[in-house]
Chimera marker file (.cmm) of the C-alpha trace (Angstrom):
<marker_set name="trace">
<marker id="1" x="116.525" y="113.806" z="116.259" r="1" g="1" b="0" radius="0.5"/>
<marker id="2" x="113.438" y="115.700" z="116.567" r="1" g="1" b="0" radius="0.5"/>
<marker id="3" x="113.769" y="117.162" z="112.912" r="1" g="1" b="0" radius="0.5"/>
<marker id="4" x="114.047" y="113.345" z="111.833" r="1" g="1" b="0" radius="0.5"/>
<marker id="5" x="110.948" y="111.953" z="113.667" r="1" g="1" b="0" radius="0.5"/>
<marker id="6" x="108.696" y="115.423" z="112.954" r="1" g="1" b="0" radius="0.5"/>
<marker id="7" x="109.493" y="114.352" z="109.099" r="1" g="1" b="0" radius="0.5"/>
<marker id="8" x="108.777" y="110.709" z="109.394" r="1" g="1" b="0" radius="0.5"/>
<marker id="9" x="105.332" y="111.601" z="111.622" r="1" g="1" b="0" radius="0.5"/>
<marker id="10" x="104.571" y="113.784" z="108.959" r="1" g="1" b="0" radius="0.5"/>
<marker id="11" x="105.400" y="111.255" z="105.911" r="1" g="1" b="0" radius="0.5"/>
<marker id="12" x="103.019" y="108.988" z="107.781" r="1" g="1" b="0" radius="0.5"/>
<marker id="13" x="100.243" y="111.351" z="107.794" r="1" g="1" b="0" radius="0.5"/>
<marker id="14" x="99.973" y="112.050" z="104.964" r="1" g="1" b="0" radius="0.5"/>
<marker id="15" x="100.430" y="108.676" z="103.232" r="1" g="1" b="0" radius="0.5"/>
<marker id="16" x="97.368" y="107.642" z="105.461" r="1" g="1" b="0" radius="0.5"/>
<marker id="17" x="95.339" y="111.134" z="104.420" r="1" g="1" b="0" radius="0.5"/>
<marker id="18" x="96.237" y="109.946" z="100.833" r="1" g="1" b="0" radius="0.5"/>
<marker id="19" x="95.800" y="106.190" z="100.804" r="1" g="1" b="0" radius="0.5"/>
<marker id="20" x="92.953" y="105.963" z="103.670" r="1" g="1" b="0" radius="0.5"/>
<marker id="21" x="90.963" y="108.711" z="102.392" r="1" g="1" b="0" radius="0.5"/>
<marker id="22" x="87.546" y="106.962" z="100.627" r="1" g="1" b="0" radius="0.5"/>
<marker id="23" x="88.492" y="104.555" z="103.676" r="1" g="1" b="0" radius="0.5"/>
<marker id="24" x="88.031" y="107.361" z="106.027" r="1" g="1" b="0" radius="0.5"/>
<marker id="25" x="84.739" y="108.310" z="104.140" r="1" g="1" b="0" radius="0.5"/>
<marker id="26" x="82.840" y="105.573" z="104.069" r="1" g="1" b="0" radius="0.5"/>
<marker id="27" x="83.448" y="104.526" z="107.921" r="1" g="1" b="0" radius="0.5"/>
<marker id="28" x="82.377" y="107.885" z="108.469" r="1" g="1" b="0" radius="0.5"/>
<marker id="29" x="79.067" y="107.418" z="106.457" r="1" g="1" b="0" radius="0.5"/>
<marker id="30" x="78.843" y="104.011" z="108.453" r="1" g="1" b="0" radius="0.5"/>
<marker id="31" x="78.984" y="105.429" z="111.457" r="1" g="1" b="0" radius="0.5"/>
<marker id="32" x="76.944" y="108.386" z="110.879" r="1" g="1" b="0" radius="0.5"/>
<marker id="33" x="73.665" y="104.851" z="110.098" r="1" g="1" b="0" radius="0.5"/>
<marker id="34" x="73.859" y="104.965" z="113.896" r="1" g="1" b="0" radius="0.5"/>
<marker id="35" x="74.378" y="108.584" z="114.734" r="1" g="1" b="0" radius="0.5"/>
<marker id="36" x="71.864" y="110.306" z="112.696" r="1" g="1" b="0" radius="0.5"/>
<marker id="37" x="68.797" y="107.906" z="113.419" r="1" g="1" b="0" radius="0.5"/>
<marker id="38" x="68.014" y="105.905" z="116.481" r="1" g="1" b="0" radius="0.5"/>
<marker id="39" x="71.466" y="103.380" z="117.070" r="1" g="1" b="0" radius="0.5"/>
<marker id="40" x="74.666" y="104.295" z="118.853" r="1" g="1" b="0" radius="0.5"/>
<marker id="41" x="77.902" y="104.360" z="117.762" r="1" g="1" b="0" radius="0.5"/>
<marker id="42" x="80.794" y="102.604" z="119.996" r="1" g="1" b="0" radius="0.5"/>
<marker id="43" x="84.803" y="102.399" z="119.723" r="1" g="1" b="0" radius="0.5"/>
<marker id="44" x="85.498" y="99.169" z="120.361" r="1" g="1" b="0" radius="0.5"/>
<marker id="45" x="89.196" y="100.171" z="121.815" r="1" g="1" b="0" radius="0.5"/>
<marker id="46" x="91.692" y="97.886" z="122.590" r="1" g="1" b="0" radius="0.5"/>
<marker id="47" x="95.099" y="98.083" z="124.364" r="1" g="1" b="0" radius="0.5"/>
<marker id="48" x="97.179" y="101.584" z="123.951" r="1" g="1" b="0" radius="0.5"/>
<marker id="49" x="94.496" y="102.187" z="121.706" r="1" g="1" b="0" radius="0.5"/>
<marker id="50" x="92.033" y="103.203" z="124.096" r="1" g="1" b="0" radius="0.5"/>
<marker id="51" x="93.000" y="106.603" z="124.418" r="1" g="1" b="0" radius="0.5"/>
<marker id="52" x="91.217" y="106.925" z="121.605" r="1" g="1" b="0" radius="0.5"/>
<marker id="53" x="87.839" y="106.109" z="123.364" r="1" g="1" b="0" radius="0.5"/>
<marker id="54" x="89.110" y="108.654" z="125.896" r="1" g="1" b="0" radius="0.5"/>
<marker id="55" x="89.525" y="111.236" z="123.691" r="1" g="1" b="0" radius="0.5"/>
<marker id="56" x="86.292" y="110.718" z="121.893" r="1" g="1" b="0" radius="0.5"/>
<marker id="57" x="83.954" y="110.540" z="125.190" r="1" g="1" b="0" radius="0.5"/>
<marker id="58" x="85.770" y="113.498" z="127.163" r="1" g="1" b="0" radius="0.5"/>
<marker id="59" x="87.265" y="115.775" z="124.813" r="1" g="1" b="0" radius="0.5"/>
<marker id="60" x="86.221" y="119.100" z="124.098" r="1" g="1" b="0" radius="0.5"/>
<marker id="61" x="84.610" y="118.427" z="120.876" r="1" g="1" b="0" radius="0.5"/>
<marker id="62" x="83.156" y="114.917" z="121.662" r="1" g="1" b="0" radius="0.5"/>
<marker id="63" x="82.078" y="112.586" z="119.241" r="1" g="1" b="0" radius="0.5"/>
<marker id="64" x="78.073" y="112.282" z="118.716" r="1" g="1" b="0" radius="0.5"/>
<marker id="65" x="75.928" y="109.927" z="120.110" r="1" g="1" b="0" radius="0.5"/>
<marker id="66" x="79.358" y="107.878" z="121.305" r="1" g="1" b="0" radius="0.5"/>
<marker id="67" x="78.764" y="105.361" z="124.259" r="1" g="1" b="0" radius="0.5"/>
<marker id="68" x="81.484" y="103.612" z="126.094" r="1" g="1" b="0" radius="0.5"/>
<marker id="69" x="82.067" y="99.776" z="124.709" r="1" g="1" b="0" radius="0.5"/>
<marker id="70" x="82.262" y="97.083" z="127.226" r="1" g="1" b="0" radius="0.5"/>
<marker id="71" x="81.821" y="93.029" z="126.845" r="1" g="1" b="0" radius="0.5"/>
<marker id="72" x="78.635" y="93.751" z="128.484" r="1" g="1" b="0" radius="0.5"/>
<marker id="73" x="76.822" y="95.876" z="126.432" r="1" g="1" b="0" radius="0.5"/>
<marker id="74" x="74.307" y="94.685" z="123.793" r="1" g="1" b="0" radius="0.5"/>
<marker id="75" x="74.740" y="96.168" z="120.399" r="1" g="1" b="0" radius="0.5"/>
<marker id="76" x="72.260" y="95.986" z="118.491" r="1" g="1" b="0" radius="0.5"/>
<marker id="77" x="71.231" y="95.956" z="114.035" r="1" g="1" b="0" radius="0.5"/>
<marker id="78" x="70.797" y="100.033" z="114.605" r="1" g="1" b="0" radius="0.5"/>
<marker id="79" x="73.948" y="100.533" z="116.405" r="1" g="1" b="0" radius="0.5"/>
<marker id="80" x="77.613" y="100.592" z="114.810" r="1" g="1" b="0" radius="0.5"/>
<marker id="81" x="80.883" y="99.845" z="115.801" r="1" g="1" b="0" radius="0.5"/>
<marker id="82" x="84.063" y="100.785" z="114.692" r="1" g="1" b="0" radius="0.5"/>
<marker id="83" x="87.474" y="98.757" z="116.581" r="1" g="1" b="0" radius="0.5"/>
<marker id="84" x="90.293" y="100.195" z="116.913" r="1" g="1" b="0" radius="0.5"/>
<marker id="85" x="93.338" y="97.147" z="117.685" r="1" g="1" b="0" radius="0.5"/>
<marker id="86" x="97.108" y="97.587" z="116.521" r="1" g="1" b="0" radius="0.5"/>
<marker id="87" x="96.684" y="94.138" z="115.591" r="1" g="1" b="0" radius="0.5"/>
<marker id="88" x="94.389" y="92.308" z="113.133" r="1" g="1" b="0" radius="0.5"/>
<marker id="89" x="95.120" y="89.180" z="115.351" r="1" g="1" b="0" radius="0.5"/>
<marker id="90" x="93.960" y="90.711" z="118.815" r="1" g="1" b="0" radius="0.5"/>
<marker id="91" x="92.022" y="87.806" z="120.105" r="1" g="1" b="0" radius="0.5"/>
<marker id="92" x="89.734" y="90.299" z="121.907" r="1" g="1" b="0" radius="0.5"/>
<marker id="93" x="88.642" y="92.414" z="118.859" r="1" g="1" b="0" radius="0.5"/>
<marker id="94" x="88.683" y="89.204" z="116.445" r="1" g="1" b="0" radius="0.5"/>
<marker id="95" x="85.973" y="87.739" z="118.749" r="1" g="1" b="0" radius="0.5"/>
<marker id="96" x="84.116" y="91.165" z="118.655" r="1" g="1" b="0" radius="0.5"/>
<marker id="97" x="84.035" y="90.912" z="114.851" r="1" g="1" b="0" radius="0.5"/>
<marker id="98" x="82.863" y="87.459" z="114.565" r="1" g="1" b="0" radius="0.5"/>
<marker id="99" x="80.553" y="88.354" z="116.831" r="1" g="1" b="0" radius="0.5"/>
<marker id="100" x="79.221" y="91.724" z="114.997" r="1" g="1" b="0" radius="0.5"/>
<marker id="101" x="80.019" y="89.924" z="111.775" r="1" g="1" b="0" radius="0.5"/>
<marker id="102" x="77.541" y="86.642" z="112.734" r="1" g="1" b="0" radius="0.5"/>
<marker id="103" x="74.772" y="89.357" z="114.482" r="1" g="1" b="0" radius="0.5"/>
<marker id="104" x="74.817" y="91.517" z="110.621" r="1" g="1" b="0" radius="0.5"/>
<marker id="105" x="75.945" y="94.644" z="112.406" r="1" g="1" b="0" radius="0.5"/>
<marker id="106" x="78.312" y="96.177" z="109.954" r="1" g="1" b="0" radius="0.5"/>
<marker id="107" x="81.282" y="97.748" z="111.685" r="1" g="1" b="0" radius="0.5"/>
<marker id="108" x="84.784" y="99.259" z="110.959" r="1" g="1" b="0" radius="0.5"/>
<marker id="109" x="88.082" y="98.676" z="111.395" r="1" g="1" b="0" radius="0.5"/>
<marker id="110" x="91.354" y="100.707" z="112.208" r="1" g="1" b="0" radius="0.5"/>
<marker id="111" x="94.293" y="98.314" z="112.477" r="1" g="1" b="0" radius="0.5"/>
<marker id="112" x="97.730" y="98.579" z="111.539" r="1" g="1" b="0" radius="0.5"/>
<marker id="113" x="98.011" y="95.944" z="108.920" r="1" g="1" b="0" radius="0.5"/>
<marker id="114" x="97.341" y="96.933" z="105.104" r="1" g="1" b="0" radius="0.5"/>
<marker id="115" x="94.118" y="95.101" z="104.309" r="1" g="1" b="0" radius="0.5"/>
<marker id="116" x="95.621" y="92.738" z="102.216" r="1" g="1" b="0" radius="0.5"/>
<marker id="117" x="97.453" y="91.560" z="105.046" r="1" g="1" b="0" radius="0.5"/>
<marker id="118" x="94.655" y="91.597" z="107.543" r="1" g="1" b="0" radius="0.5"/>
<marker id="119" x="93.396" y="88.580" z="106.824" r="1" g="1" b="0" radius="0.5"/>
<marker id="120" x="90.117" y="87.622" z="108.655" r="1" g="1" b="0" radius="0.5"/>
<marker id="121" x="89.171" y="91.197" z="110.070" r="1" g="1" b="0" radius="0.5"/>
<marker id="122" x="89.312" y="92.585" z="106.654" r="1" g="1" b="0" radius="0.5"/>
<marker id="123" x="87.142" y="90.470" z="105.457" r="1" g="1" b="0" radius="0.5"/>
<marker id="124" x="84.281" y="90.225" z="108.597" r="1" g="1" b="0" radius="0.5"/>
<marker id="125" x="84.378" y="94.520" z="108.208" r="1" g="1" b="0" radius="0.5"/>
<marker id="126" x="82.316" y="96.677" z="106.440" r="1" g="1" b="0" radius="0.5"/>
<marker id="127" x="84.861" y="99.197" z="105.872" r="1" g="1" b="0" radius="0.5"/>
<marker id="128" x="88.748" y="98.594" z="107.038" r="1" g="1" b="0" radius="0.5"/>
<marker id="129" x="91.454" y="101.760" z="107.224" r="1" g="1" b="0" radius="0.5"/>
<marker id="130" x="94.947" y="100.757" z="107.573" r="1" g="1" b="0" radius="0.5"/>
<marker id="131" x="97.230" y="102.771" z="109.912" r="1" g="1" b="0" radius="0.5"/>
<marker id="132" x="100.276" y="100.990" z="107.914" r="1" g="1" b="0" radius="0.5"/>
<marker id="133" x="103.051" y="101.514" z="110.298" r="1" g="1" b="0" radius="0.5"/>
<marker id="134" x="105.620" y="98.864" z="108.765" r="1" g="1" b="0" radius="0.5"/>
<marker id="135" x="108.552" y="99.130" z="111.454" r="1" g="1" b="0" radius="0.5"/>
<marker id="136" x="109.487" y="102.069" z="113.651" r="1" g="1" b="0" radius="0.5"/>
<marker id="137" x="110.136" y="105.616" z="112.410" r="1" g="1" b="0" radius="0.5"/>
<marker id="138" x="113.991" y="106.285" z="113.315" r="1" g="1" b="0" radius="0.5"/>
<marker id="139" x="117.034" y="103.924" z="113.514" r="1" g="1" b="0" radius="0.5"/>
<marker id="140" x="118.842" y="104.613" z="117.172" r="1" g="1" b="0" radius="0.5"/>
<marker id="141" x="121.808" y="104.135" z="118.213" r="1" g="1" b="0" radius="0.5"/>
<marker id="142" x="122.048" y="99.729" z="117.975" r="1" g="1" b="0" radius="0.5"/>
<marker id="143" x="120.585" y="100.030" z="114.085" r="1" g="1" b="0" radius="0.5"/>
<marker id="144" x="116.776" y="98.956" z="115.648" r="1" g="1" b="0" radius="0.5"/>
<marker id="145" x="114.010" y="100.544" z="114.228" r="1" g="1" b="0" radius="0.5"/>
<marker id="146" x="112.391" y="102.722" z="116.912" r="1" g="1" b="0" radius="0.5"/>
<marker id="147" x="108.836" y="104.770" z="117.379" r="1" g="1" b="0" radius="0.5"/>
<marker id="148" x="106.025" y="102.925" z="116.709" r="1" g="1" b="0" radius="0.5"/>
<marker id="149" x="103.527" y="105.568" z="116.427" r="1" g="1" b="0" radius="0.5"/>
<marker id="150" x="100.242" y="103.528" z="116.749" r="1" g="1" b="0" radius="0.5"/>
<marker id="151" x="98.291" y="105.861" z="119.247" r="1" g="1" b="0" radius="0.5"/>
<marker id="152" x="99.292" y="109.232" z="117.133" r="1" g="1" b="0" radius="0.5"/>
<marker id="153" x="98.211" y="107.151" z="113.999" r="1" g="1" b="0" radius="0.5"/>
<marker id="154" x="95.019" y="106.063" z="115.287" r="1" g="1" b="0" radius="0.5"/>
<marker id="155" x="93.742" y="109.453" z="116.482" r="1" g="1" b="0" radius="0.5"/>
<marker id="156" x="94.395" y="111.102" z="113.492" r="1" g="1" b="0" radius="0.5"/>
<marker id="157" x="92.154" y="108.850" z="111.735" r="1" g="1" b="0" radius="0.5"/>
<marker id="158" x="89.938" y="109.095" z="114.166" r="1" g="1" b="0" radius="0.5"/>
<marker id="159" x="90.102" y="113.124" z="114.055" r="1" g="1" b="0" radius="0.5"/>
<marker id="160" x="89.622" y="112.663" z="110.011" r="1" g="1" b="0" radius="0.5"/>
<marker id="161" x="86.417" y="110.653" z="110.574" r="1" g="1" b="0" radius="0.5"/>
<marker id="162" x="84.482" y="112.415" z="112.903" r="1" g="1" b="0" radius="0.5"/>
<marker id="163" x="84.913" y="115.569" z="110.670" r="1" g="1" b="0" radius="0.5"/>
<marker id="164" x="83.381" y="113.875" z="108.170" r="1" g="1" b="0" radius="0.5"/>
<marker id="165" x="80.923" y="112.182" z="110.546" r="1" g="1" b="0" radius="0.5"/>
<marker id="166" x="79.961" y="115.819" z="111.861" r="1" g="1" b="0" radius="0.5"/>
<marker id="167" x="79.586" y="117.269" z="108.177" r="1" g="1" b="0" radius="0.5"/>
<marker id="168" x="77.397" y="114.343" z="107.873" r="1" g="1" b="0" radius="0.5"/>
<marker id="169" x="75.312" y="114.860" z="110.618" r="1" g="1" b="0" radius="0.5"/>
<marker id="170" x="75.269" y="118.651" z="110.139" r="1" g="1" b="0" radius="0.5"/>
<marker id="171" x="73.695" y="118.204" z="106.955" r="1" g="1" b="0" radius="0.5"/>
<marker id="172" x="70.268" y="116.478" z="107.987" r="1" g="1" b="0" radius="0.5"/>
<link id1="1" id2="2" r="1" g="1" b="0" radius="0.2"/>
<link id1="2" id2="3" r="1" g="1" b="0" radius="0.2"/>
<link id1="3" id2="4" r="1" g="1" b="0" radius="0.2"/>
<link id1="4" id2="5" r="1" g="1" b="0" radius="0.2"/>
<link id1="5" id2="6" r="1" g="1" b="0" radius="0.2"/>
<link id1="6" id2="7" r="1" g="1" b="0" radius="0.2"/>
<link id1="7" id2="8" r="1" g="1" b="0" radius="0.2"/>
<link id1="8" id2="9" r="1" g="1" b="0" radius="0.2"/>
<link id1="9" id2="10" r="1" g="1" b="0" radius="0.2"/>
<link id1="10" id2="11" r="1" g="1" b="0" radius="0.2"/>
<link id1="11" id2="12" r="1" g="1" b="0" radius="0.2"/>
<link id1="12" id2="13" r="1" g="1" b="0" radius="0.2"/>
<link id1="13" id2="14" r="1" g="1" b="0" radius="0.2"/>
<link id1="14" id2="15" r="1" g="1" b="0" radius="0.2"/>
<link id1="15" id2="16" r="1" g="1" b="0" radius="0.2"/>
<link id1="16" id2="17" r="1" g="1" b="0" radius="0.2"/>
<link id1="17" id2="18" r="1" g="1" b="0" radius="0.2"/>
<link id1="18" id2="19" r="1" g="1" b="0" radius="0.2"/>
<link id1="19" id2="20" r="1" g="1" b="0" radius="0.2"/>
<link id1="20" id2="21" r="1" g="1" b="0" radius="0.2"/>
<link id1="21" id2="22" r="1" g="1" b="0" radius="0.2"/>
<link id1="22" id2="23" r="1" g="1" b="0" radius="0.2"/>
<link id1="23" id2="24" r="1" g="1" b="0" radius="0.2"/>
<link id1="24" id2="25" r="1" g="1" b="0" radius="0.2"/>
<link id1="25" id2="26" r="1" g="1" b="0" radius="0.2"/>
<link id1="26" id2="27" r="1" g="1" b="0" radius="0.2"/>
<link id1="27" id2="28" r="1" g="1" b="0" radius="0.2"/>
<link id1="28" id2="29" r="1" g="1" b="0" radius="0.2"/>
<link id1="29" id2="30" r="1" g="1" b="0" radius="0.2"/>
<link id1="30" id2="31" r="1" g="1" b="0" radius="0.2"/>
<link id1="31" id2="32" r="1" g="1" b="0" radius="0.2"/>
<link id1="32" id2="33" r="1" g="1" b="0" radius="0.2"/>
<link id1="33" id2="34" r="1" g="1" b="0" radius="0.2"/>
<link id1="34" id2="35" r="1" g="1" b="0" radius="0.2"/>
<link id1="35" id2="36" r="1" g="1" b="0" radius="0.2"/>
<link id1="36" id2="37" r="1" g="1" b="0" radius="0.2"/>
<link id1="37" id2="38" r="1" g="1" b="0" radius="0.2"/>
<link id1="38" id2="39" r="1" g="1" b="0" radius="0.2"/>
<link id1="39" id2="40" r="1" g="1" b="0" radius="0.2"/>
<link id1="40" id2="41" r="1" g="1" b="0" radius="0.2"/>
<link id1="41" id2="42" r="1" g="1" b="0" radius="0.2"/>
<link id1="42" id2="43" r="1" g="1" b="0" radius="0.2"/>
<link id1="43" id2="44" r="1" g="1" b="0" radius="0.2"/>
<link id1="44" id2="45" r="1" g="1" b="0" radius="0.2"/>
<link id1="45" id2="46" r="1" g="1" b="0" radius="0.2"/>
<link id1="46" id2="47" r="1" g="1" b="0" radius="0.2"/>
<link id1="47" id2="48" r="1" g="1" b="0" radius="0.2"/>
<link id1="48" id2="49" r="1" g="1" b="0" radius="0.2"/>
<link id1="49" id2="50" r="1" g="1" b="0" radius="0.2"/>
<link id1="50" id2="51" r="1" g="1" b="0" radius="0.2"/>
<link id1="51" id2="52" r="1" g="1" b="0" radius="0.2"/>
<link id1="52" id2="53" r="1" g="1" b="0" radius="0.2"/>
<link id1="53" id2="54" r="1" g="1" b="0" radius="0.2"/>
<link id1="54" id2="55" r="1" g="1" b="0" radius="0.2"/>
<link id1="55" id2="56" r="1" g="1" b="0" radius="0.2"/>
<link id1="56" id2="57" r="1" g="1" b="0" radius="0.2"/>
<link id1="57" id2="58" r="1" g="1" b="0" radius="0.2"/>
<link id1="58" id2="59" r="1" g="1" b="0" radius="0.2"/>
<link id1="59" id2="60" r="1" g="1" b="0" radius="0.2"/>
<link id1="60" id2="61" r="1" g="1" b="0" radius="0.2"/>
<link id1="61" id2="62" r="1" g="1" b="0" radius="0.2"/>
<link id1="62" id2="63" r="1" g="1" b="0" radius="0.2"/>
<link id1="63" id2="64" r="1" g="1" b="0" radius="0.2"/>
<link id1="64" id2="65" r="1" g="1" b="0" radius="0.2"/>
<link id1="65" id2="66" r="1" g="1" b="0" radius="0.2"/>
<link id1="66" id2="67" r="1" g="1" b="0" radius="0.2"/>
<link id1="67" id2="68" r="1" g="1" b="0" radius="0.2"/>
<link id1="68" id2="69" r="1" g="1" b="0" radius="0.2"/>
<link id1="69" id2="70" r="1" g="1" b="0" radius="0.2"/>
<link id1="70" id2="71" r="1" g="1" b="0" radius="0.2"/>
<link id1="71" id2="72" r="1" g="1" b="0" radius="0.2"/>
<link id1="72" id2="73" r="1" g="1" b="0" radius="0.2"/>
<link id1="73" id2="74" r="1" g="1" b="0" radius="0.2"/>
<link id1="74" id2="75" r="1" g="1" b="0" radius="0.2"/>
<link id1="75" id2="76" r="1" g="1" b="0" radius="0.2"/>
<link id1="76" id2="77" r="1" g="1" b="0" radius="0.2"/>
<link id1="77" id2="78" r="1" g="1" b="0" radius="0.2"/>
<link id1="78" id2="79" r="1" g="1" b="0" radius="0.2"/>
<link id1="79" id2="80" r="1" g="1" b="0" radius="0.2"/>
<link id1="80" id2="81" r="1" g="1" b="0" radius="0.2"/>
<link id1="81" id2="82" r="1" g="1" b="0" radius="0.2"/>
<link id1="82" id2="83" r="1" g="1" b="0" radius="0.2"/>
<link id1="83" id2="84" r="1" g="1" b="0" radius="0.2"/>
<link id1="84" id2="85" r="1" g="1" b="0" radius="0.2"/>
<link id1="85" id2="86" r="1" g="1" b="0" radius="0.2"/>
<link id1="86" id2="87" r="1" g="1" b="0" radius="0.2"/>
<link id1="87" id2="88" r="1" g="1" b="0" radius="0.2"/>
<link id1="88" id2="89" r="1" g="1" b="0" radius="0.2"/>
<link id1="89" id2="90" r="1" g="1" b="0" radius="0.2"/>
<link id1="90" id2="91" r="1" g="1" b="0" radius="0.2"/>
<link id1="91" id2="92" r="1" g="1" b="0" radius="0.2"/>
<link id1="92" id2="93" r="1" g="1" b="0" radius="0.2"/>
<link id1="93" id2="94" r="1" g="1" b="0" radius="0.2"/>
<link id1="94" id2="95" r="1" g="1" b="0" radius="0.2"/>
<link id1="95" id2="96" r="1" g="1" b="0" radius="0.2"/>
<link id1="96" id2="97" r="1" g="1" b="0" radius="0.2"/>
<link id1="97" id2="98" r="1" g="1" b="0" radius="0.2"/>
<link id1="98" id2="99" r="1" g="1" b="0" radius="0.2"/>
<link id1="99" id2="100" r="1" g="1" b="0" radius="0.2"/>
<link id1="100" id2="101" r="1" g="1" b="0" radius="0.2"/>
<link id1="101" id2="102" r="1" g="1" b="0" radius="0.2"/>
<link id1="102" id2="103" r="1" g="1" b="0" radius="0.2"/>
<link id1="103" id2="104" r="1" g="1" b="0" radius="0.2"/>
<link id1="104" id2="105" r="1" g="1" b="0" radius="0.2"/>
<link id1="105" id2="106" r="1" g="1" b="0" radius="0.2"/>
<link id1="106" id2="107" r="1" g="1" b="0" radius="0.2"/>
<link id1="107" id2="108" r="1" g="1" b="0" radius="0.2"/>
<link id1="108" id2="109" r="1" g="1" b="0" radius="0.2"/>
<link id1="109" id2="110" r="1" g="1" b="0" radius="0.2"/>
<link id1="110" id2="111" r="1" g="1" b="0" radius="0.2"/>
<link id1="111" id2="112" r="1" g="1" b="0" radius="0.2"/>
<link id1="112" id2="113" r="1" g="1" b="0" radius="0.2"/>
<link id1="113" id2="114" r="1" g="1" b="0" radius="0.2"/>
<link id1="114" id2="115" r="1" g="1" b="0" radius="0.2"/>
<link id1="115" id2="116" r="1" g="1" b="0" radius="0.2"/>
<link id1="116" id2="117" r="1" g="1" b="0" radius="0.2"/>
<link id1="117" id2="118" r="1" g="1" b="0" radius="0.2"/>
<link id1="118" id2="119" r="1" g="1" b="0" radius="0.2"/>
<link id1="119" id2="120" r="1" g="1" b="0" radius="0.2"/>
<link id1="120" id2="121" r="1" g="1" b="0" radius="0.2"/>
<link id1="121" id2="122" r="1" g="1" b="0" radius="0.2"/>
<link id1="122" id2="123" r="1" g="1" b="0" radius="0.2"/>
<link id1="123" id2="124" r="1" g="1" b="0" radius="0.2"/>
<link id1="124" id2="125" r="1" g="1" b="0" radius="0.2"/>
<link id1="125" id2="126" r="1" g="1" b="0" radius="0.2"/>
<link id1="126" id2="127" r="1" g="1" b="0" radius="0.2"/>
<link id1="127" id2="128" r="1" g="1" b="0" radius="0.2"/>
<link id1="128" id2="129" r="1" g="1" b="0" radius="0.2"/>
<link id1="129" id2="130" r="1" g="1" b="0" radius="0.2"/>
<link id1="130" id2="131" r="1" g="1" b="0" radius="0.2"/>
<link id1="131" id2="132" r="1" g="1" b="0" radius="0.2"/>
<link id1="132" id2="133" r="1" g="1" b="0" radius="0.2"/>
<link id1="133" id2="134" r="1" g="1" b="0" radius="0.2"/>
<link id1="134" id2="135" r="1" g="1" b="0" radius="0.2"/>
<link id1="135" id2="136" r="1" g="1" b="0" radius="0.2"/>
<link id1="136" id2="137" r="1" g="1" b="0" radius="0.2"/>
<link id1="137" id2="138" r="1" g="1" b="0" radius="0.2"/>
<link id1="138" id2="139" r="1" g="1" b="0" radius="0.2"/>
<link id1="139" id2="140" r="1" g="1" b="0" radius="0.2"/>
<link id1="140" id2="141" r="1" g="1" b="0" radius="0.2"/>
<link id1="141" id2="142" r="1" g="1" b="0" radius="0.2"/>
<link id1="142" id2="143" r="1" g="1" b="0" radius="0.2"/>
<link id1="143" id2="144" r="1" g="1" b="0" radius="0.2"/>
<link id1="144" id2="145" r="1" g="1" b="0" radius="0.2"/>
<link id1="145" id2="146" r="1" g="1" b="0" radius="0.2"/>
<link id1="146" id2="147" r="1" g="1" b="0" radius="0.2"/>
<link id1="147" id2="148" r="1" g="1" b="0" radius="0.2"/>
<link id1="148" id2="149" r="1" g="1" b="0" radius="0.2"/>
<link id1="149" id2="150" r="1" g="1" b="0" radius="0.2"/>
<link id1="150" id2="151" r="1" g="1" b="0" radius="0.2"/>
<link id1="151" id2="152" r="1" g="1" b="0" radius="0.2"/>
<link id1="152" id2="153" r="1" g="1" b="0" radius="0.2"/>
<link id1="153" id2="154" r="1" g="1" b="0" radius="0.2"/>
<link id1="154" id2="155" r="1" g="1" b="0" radius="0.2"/>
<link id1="155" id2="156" r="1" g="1" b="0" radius="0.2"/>
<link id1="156" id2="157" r="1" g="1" b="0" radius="0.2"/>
<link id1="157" id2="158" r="1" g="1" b="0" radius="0.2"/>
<link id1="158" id2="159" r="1" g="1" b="0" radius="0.2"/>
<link id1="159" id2="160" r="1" g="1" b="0" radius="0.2"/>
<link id1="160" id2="161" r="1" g="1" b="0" radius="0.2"/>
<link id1="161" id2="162" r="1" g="1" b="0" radius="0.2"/>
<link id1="162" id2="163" r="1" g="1" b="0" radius="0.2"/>
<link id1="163" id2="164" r="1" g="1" b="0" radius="0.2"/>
<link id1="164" id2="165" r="1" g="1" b="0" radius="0.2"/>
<link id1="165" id2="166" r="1" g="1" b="0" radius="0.2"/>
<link id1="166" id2="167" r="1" g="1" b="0" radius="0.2"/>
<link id1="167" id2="168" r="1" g="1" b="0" radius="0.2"/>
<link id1="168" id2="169" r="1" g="1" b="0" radius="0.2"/>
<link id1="169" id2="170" r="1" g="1" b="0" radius="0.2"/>
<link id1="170" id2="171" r="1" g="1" b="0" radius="0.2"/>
<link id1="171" id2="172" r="1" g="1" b="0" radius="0.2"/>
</marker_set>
């Protein structure tokens, strides 16, 4: 069973690396607006997906000029955002996109939906990145699709743009 969900992880990976890629670029480049002049960058995380935030603020390598998102805190035209939902339809992050969207604060997305599917987040975002996890990774025992690797997903992106985020950033 482990052979079978190390080969579906991996399948995943790399159809994001290979489908996400200019994606992955150019929410890095969005990003780095914020991080290499005066703004801030936030992860607007939301449910499981705030490990990610986690990982970002306290990890060894942390991610540049990051600040913890709350309701509370007032972003600004300098600043950038990128949310991170499983789900296009998260009433919490669709609010925060209308909200960025109606302010002209460009911002990214990382949801699972492909972006022709994500309806209105896709379109309020300046750049969108698709974690496209269609149903889980291994059948068990009752025929149900298990292993919905949202989380895993999701920080690999993440890893993906903050290397390109720190190239970018490196270079000025």
């Amino acid at each position: 069973m482990l052979k079978m969900l190390s080969t579906q992880v991996a399948g995943l990976l790399q159809r994001v690396a290979t489908n996400q890629e200019e994606a992955i670029e150019e929410s890095a480049r969005l990003l780095a607006q914020a991080g290499a002049f005066e703004g801030v960058v936030y992860f607007a995380c939301f449910d499981e997906l705030q490990a990610i935030e986690i990982n970002a603020l306290h990890a060894a390598e942390p991610f540049k000029k990051l600040l913890p998102w709350t309701k509370d805190v007032e972003i600004t035209d300098i600043d950038r955002v990128c949310i991170f939902t499983r789900n296009t339809n998260h009433p919490n992050a669709l609010a925060l996109a209308r909200k960025l969207y109606d302010a002209f604060i460009p911002f990214a997305v990382v949801a699972n939906e492909k972006e022709e599917d994500a309806g209105e987040m896709a379109n309020l975002s300046y750049t969108y990145i698709s974690m496209d996890i269609k149903k889980g990774l291994l059948p068990n025992e009752l025929g149900e699709r298990i292993v919905l690797p949202h989380t895993m997903t999701a920080l690999f992106i993440y890893e993906a743009i903050k290397m390109s985020y720190d190239e970018m950033l490196a270079g000025l």
